[in-house]
MIKE-502075 format. One record per residue (C-alpha): residue in one letter; y, x, z. Coordinates in steps of 0.1 Angstrom, whole numbers, plus 5000, padded with zeros to 4 digits. Last residue first. Layout:
% MIKE-502075
aYXZ
...
***
This chain:
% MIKE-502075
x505506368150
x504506158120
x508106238103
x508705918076
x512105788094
x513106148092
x513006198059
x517006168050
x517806278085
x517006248118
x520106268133
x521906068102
x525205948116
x527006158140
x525506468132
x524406398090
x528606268088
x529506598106
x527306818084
x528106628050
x532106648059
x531307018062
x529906998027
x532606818011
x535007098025
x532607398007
x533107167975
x536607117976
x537307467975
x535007507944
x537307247930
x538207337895
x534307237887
x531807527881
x531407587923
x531907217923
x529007097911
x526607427923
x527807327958
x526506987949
x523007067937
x522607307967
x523207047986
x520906797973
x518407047966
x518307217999
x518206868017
x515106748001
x513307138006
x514507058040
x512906768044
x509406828031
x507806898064
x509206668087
x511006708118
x513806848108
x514606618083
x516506628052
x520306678060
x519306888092
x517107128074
x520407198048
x522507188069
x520907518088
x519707668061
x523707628046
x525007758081
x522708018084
x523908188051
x527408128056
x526908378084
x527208618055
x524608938057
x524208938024
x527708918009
x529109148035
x525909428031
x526709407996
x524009357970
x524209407930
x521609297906
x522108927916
x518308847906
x517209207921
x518509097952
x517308757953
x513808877945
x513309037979
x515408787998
x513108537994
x510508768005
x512108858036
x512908458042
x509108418041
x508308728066
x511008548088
x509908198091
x506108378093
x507208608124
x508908358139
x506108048140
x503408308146
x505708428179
x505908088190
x502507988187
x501708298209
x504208258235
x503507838234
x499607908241
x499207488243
x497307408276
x498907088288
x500607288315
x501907508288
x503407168270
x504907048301
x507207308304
x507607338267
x509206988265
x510106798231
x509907118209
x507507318229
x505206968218
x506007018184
x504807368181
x501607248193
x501107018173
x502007228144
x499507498157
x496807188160
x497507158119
x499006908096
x502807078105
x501807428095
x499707308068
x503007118050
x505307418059
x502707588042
x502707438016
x506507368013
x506607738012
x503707837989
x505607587966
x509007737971
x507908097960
x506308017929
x509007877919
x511108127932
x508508387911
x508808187882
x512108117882
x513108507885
x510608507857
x512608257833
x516008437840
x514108757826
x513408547795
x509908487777
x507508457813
x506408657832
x507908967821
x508109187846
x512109337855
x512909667853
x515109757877
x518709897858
x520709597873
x519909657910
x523309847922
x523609897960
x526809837979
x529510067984
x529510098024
x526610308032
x523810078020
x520710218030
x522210558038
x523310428072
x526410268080
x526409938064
x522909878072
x523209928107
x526109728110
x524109428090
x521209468113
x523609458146
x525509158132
x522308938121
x520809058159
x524108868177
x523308608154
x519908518170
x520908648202
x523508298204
x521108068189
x518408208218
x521208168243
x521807778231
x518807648239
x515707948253
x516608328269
x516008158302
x512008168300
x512008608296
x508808588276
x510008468244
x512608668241
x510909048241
x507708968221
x509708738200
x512509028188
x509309258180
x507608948159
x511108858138
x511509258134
x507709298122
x507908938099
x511309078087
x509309418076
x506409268060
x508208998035
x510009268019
x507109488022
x505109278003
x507709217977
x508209657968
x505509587945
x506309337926
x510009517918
x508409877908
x509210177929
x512110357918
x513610507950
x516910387943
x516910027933
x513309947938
x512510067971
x516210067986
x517109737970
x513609557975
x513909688014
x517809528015
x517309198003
x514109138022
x516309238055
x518909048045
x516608748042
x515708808078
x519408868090
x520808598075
x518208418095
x520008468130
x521508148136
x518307998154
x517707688173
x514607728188
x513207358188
x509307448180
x509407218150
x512407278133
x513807578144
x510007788141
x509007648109
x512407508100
x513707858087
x511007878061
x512207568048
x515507628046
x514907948029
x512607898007
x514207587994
x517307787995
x515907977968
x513807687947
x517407527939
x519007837932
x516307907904
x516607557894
x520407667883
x519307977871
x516607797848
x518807587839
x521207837830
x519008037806
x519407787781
x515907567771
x513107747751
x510507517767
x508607837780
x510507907811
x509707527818
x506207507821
x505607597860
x507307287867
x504207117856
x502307297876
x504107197908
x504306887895
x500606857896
x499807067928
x502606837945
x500306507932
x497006687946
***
């Protein structure tokens, strides 16, 4: 009830009159949200580690930018299909990995990002991109709320709460269970009954359909995509940090660690020591290794 609250309370901002740049800057905020959170559904609970979801959000980035930015089809509506085409890669991947049992550890991580190359390639040398990016800045934008900046925090607004909810349901419910139990020994979790192919192809195909959609109303928010920018491996990395910095294992961690780091990036990134800031960060990740495991939230995880 309390996160329905702020939730809504949140929602009031875009009409406060404050500068656009809050809003950007809590924009950002809600963004990796999505995105850290949505990649801890199947790499946080279920254990498979995955480096691949650049390739997800570039996905969503890319169908919004073909729909909307050259065939002209309205920015809401080309959302669904943002979201729908990662969750149909993410689920065609699964089928194939997650039956063969020594695709798991350290080669899943590894076919992960072999797949965020392959996309990107594709991408870059079909008509989808082509090479010279694709421009977004003449799609009309809805108006949600009084500013354009104040719908693109609507919608990640919107966005982050369905995430954290459902990250939240996911890891109330007998699926989280059971996506737990691949994570500390699929082996014996099969012989305890738990349908780990199945609960593991759910798990993908809704980490990716969420970072598709988060990637759908990035791209119009940047209003210019490049297959380098969204395709970066820097991408995973952040996610990845992020997840690890909160708690893996609990639902609301990386949504804690997407804020602090994104909150710190954005420190430097307007300091004279943007440099800095991408160092401090890697200090963060080997500190969070060595001396925070479980991160921030991890002490509170249930499971």
């Amino acid at each position: 009830m309390r996160f329905i609250v702020v939730a809504l309370a949140m929602g009031v901002v875009p009409f406060l009159g404050l500068p656009a740049f809050y809003e950007s800057f809590l924009y950002l905020i809600f963004h990796w949200v999505v995105l850290a959170t949505s990649w801890n559904i199947l790499s946080g609970y279920s254990g498979y580690f995955s480096f691949g979801h650049a390739a997800f959000f570039g996905c969503g980035v890319y169908t919004t930018a073909v729909l909307a930015g050259k065939l002209g089809w309205p920015f809401l509506w080309t959302l669904p299909l943002a979201g729908a085409l990662p969750a149909v890669l993410g689920v065609a991947l699964g089928a194939v990995i997650f039956r063969v049992r020594a695709l798991r550890g350290e080669l899943f991580a590894v076919l992960t990002l072999a797949v965020t190359f392959v996309v990107a390639t594709i991408v870059l040398n079909t008509p989808i991109d082509g090479g010279p990016g694709v421009y977004l800045s003449a799609v009309a934008i809805p108006q949600l709320a009084p500013s354009p900046s104040g719908t693109f925090y609507l919608l990640s607004l919107a966005l982050a709460v369905s995430t954290v909810w459902l990250a939240y349901a996911v890891h109330q419910s007998r699926f989280g269970t059971g996506l737990f139990a691949i994570h500390d020994d699929e082996e014996v979790a099969e012989v305890m009954g738990v349908p780990t192919y199945r609960f593991k192809l759910a798990a993908f195909a809704l980490s990716c359909a969420l970072a598709g959609l988060a990637g759908g109303i990035h791209g119009v928010f940047v209003s210019y995509v490049t297959v380098a920018e969204t395709f970066s491996g820097s991408t995973a990395l952040y996610v990845i940090l992020m997840a690890a910095l909160g708690g893996t294992r609990h639902w609301l961690g990386p949504a804690v660690g997407a804020a602090a780091v994104t909150t710190l990036l954005y420190a430097f990134t307007t300091s004279d020591f943007a440099v800095a800031g991408r160092a401090a960060v890697g200090l963060i990740f080997i500190l969070v290794i060595l001396f925070l495991p479980q991160g921030i939230l991890g002490g509170f995880a249930r499971r």
